[in-house]
C-alpha positions as CSV (number, residue, x, y, z in Angstrom):
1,X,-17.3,-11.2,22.7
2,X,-18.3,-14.5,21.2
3,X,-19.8,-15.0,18.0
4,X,-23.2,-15.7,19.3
5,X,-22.6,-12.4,21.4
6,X,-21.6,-10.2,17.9
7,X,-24.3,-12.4,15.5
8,X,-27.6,-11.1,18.8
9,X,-25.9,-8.0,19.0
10,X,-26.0,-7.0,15.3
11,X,-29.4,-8.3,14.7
12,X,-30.6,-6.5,17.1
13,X,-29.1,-3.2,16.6
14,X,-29.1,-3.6,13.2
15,X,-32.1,-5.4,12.0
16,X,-31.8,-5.5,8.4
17,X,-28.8,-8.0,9.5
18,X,-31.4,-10.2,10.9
19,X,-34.2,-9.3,7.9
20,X,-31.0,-10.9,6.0
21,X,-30.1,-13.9,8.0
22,X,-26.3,-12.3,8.6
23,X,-24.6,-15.0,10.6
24,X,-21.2,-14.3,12.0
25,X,-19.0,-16.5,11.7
26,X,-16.1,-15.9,13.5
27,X,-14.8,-12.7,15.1
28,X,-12.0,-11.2,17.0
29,X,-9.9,-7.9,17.6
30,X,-8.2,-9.5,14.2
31,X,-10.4,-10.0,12.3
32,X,-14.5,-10.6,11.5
33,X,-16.3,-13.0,9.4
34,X,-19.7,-12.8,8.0
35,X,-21.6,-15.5,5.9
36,X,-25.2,-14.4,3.9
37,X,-26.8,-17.1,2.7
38,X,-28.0,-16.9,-0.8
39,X,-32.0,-17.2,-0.9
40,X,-32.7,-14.1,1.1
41,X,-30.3,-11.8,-0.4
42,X,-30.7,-13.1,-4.1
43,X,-31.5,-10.7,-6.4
44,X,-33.9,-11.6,-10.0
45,X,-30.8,-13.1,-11.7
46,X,-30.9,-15.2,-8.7
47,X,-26.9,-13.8,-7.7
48,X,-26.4,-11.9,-4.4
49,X,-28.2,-8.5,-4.9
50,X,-25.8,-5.9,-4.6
51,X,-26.9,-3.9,-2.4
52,X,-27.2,-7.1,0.4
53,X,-23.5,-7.1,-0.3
54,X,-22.5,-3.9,-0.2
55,X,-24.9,-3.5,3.4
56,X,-23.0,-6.6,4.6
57,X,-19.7,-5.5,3.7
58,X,-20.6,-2.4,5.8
59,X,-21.5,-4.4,8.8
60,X,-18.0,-6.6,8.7
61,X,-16.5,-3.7,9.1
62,X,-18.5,-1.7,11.5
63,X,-18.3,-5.4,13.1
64,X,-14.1,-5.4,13.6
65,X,-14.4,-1.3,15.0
66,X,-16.8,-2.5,17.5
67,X,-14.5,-5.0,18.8
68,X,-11.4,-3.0,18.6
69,X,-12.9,0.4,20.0
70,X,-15.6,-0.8,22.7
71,X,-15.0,2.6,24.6
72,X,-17.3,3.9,21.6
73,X,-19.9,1.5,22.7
74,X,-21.1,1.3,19.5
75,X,-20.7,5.1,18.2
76,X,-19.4,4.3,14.9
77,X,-20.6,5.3,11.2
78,X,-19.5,4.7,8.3
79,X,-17.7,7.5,6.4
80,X,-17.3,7.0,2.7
81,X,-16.7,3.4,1.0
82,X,-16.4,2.0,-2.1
83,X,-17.3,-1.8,-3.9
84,X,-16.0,-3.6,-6.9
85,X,-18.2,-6.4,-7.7
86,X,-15.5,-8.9,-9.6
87,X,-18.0,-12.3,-9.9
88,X,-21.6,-13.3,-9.9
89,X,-22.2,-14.5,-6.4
90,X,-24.4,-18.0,-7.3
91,X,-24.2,-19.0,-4.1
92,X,-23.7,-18.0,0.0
93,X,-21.3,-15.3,0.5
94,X,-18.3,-15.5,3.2
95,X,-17.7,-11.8,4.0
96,X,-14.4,-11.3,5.9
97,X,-12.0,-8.5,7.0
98,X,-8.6,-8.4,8.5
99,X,-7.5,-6.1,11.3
100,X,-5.0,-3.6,10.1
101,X,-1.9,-3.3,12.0
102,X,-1.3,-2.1,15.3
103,X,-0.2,1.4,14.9
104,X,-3.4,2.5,12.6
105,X,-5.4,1.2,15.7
106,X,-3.1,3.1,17.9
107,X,-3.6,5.9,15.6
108,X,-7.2,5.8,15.7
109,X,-7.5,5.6,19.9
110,X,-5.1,8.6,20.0
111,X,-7.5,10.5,18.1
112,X,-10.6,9.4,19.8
113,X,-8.7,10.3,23.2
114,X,-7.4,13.5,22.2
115,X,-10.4,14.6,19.6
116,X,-13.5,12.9,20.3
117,X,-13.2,10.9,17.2
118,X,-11.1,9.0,15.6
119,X,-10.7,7.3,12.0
120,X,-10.0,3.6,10.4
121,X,-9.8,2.4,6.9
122,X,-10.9,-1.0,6.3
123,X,-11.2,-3.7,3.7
124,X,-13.6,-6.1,3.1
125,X,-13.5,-9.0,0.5
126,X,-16.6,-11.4,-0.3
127,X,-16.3,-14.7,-1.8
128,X,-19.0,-17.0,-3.0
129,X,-18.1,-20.9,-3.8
130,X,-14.8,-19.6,-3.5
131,X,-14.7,-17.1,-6.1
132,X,-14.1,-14.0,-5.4
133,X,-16.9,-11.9,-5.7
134,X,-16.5,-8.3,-4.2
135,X,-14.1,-5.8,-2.7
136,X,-15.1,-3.4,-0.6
137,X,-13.2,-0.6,1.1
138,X,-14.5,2.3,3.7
139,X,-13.8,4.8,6.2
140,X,-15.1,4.7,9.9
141,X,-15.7,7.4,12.1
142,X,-15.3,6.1,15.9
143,X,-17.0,8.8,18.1
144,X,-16.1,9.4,22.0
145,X,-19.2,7.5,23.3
């Protein structure tokens, strides 16, 4: 899937990515990056609101499971996560998480297969004119489509 695939897909099915102006900027089975630009998710201290990062933090996950699982097609929630805002995001923010390693993956499709559902722990960090600005971590419930 191509970024242009991922950024349609998402605004779509997701439209407060759209309402937001979420553009992806790069994706792949190791990893996803998101970029929100400042004006429409700025909050009255004119920062990043929190709640536009912790939603896009969300989606950079649910983002890397979609590309990793596509026998889901899509049936993935969110299952518990957590945020530490460490900075004042004054400007854009670059969302981006890695791909854990192979085996929790494995671990995950094993479960799906043998369960109907299947579990991944992620982490997403935000920066914002290079500063890091949040960490966010969460839990993913991939469900057999």
């Amino acid at each position: 899937m191509t970024e242009q695939q991922l950024q349609d897909f998402l605004h779509r099915c997701i439209p407060a990515t759209a309402a937001l102006h979420i553009r992806v900027v790069s994706c792949g089975a190791d990893g996803v990056a998101l970029l929100m630009p400042h004006a429409p998710n700025r909050n009255h201290k004119n920062t990043v609101f929190g709640g536009s990062t912790a939603l896009g933090a969300t989606v950079c996950g649910w983002a890397l499971v979609h590309l990793n699982c596509p026998e889901a097609a899509g049936n993935i929630v969110i299952q518990s996560s957590e945020i530490r805002y460490t900075a004042p995001a004054h400007g854009d923010l670059l969302l981006s998480v890695r791909s854990p390693d192979a085996a929790e993956w494995a671990h995950c499709r094993e479960m799906l297969a043998r369960r109907g559902k299947g579990k991944i722990n992620l982490a997403v960090s935000g920066f914002s004119d290079g500063v890091l600005a949040a960490e966010w971590a969460g839990r993913y419930v991939v469900l057999a489509a």
